[in-house]
C-alpha positions as CSV (number, residue, x, y, z in Angstrom):
1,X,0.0,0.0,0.0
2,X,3.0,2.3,0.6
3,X,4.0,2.0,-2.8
4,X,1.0,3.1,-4.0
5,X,1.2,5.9,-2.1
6,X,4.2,6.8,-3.3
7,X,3.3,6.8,-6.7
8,X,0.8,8.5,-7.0
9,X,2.6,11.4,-4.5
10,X,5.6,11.6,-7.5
11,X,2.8,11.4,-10.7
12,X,1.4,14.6,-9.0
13,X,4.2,16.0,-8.5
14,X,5.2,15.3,-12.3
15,X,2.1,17.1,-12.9
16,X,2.3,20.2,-11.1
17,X,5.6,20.3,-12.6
18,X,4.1,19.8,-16.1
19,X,1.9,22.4,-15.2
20,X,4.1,24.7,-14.2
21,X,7.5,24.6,-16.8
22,X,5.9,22.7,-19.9
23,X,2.6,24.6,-20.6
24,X,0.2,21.3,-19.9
25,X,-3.2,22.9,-19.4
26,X,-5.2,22.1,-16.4
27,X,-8.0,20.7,-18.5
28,X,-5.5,18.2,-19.4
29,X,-4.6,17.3,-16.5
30,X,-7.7,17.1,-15.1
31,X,-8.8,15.0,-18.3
32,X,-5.6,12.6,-17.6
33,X,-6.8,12.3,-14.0
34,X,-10.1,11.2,-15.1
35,X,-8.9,8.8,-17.1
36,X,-6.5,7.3,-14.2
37,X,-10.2,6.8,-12.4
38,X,-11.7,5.1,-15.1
39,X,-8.7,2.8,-15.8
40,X,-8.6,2.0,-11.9
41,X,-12.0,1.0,-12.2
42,X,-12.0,-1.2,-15.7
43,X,-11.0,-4.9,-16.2
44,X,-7.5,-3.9,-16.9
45,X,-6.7,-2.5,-13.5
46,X,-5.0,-5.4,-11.6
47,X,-3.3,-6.0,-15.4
48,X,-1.7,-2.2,-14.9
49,X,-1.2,-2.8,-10.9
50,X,0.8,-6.2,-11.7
51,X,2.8,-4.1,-14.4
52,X,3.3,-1.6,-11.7
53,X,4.8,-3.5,-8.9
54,X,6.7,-5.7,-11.2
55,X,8.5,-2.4,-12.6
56,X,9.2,-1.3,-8.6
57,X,10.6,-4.7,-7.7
58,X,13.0,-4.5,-10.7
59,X,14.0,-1.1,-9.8
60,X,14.2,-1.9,-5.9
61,X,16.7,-4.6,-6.9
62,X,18.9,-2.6,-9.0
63,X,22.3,-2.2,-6.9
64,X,23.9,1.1,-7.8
């Protein structure tokens, strides 16, 4: 649950960032929210959440 958390603390701050230094509209993002809500709620959401911890696991076990 922490990591997602986490990652949806960093995508908003990617978007206020977006916001801010690349000229994305806030219809946009609101638009790119929206869709985040219907995608959570569809048939592909544990598809995208599998996806999604299997690309954190990979990047926890990198050693740098």
């Amino acid at each position: 649950m922490a990591l997602n958390i986490s990652a949806a603390v960093l995508m908003l701050v990617i978007v206020v960032v977006m916001i801010r230094r690349s000229g994305l509209k806030m219809s946009h993002a609101i638009i790119c929210s929206l869709l985040g809500f219907y995608l959570a709620s569809s048939s592909i959401a544990p598809s995208i959440q599998q996806v999604t911890s299997n690309l954190a696991g990979m990047l926890n076990g990198l050693k740098l």
